[in-house]
C-alpha positions as CSV (number, residue, x, y, z in Angstrom):
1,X,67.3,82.6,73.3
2,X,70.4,83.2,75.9
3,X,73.2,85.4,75.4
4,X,74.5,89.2,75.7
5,X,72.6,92.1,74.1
6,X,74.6,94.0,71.9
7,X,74.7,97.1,74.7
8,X,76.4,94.5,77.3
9,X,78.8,93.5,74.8
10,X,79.6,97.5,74.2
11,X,79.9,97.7,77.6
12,X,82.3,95.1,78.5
13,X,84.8,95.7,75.1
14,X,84.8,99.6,77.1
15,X,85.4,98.2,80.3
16,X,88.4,95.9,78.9
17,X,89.5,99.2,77.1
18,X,90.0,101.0,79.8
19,X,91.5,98.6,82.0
20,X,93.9,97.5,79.4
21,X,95.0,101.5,78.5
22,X,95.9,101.6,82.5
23,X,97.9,98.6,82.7
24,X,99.8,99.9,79.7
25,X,100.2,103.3,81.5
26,X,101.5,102.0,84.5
27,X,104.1,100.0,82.7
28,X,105.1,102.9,80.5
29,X,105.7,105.0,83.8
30,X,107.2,101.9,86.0
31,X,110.1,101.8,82.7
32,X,110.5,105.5,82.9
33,X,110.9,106.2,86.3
34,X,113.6,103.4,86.6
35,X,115.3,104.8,83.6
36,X,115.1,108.2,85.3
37,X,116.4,106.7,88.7
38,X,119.5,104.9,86.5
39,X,120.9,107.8,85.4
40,X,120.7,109.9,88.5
41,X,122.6,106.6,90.2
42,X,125.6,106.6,87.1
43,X,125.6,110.8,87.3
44,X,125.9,110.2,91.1
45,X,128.7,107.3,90.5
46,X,130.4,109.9,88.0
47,X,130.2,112.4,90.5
48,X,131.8,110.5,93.2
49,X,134.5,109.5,90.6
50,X,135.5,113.3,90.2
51,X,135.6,113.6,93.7
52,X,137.8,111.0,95.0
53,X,140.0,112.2,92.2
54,X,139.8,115.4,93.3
55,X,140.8,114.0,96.7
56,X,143.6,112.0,95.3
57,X,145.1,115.2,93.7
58,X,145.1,116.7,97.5
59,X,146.7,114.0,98.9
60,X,149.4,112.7,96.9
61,X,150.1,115.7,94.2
62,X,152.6,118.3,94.7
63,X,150.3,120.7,92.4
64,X,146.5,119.8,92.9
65,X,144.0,121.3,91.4
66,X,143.6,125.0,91.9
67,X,141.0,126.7,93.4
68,X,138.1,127.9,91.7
69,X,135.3,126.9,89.0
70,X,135.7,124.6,86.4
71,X,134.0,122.8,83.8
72,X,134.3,120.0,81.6
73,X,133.4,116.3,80.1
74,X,134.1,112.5,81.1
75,X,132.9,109.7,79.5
76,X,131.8,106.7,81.7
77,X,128.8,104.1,81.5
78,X,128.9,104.8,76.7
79,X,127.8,108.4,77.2
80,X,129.4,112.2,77.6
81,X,128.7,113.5,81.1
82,X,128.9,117.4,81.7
83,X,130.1,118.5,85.2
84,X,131.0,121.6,87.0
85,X,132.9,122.0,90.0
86,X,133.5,124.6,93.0
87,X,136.4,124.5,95.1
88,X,137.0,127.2,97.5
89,X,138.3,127.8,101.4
90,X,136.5,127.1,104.2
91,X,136.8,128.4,107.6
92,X,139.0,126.0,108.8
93,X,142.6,126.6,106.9
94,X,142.5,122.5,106.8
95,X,139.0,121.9,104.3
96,X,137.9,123.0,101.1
97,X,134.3,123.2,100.4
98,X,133.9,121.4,97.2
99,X,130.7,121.0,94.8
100,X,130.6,119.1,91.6
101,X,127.2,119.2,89.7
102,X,126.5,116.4,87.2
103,X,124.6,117.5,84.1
104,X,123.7,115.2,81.1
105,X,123.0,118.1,78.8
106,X,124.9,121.8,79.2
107,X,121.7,123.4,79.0
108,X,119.7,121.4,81.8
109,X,119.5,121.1,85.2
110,X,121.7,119.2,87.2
111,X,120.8,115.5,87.5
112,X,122.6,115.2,91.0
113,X,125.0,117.5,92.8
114,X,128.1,116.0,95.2
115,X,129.1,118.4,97.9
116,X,132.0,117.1,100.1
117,X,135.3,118.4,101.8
118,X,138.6,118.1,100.9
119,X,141.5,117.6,103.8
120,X,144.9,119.6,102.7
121,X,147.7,119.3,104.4
């Protein structure tokens, strides 16, 4: 009589186990890392958004924003992002150093940080 002994059989339903349990794993972590990297690139769009309004505020307002810190909301992409900003002088009379950190929970870290200059006149 040919065939598989019940030990080889054991053995191969493992083997196919195992194999299977790592191909789902690496799936699982392929989706979650590319979720993770799509909301650092909208934070990082939202970012860039508060800063070329920032710069729009320099340019072309007689009052722009004062100097300091300051917090707040936007909504972009269907959620709430948190930011905070820093703008202060510089050395040169000319530039503000500016930092706007992009948060999607108060509480946590921030998910990407835009540092920049702003040109007064």
């Amino acid at each position: 009589m040919k065939g598989f002994t019940l030990i080889e059989v054991m053995v191969a339903l493992m083997v196919l186990a195992i194999a299977i349990t790592a191909i789902f794993r690496v799936v699982y972590e392929d989706n979650h890392i590319t979720m993770i990297l799509e909301q650092k690139n909208k934070a990082h769009q939202v970012g860039k958004y508060l800063f070329n309004q920032y710069q729009l505020d320099y340019q072309y307002r007689s009052t722009p924003k004062p100097l300091g810190d300051f917090s707040g909301t936007t909504t972009q992409f269907n959620r709430t992002w948190f930011w905070r900003s820093a703008i202060h002088h510089t050395e040169n009379k000319a530039l503000l150093k500016t930092e706007i950190r992009i948060y999607i929970d108060e509480q946590q870290s921030p998910i990407t940080t835009i540092r920049g200059f702003l040109v007064t006149s």
